[in-house]
C-alpha positions as CSV (number, residue, x, y, z in Angstrom):
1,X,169.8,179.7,88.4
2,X,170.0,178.0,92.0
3,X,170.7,174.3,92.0
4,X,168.9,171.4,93.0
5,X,170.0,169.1,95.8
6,X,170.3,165.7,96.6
7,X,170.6,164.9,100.4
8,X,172.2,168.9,101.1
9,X,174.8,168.4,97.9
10,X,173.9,170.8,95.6
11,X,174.2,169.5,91.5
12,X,173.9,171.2,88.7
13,X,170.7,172.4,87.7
14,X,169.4,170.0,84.7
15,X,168.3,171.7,81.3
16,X,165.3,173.5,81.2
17,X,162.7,172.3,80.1
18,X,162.7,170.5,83.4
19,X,159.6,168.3,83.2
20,X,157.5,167.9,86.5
21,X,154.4,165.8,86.5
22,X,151.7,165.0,89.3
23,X,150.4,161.2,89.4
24,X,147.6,159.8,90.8
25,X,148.2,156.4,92.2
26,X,144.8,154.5,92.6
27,X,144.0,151.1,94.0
28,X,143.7,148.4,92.6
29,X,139.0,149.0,93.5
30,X,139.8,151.6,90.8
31,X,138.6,151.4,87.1
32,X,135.0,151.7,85.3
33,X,131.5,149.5,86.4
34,X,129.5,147.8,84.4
35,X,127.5,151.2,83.5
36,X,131.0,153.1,82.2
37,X,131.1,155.0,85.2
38,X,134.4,155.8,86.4
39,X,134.9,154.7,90.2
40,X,138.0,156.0,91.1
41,X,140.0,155.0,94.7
42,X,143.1,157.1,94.8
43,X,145.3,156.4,97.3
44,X,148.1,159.4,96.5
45,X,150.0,161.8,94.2
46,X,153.1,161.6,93.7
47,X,155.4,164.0,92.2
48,X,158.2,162.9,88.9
49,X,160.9,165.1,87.2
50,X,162.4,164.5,84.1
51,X,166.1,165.6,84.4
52,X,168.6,165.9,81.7
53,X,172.3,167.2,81.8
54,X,173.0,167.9,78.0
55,X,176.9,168.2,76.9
56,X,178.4,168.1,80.8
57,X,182.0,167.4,81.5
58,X,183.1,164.1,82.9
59,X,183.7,165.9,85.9
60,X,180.3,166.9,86.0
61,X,179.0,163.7,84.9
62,X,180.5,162.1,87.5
63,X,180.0,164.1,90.4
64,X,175.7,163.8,89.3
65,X,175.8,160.2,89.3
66,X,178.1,159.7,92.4
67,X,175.6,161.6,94.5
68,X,172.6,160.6,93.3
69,X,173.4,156.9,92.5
70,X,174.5,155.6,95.9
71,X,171.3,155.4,97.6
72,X,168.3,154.2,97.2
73,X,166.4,156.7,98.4
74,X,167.7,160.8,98.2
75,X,166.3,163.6,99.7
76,X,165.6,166.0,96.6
77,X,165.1,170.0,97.1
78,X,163.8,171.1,93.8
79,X,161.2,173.7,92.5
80,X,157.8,172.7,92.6
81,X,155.0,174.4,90.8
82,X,152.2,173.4,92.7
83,X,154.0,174.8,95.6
84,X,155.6,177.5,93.9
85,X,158.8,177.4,96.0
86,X,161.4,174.9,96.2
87,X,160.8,172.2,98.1
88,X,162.1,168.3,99.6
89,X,160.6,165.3,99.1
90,X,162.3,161.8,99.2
91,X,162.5,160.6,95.9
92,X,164.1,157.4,93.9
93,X,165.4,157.4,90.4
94,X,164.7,155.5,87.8
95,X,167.3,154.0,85.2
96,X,170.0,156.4,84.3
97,X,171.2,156.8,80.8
98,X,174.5,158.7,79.7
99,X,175.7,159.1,76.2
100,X,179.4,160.1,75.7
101,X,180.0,162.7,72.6
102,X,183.5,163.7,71.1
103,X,183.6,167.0,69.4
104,X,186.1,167.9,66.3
105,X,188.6,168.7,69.5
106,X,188.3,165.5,70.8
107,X,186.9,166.8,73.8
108,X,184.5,164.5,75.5
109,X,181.3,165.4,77.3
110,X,178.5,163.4,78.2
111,X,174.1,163.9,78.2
112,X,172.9,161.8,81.7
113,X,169.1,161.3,81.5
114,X,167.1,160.6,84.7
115,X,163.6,160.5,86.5
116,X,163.5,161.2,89.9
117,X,160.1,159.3,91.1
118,X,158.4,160.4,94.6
119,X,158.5,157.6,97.3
């Protein structure tokens, strides 16, 4: 499976499922009238992915959040569906979680959770 990048670094690609969701931002003009009718202003779409890591070294671990934590703003090539090719957008992430696991070895690894959210 090819890997995503974040600003031409490649990073491992995140457990599938990977959840990509379209949403429509609307102005604040938007909502229902008097009648019920919907009256709708939106303003643009914007693309979010889900991402988790499940079981990664530290290695790993670290490498993901050192190049996607730095900046504010990352240049993301991922696969879209609506385009149905990969493709970069600028994106920002979200908070990051990452829970540390021991197995009877006592080798560590780690599950990072993230959103990447569209600019």
């Amino acid at each position: 499976m090819e890997a995503l990048t974040v600003n031409g670094t490649a990073i491992p690609f995140p457990d599938l499922p990977l959840k990509w969701s379209l949403n429509d931002i609307s102005s604040e003009d938007s909502g229902r009238d008097m009648n019920g009718r919907m009256e709708k202003d939106e303003v643009a779409k914007k693309v979010t992915l889900d991402c988790v890591w499940s079981f990664r070294s530290g290695a790993e671990t670290s490498l993901l959040l050192r190049t996607v934590k730095p900046d504010t703003f990352v240049d993301l090539c991922y696969p879209d569906p609506m385009e149905g090719a990969y493709v970069t957008k600028t994106f920002y992430t979200g908070d990051v979680t990452a829970e540390m696991a021991v197995d009877v070895s006592g080798q560590r690894s780690w599950t990072t959770k993230l959103t990447f959210i569209e600019q």
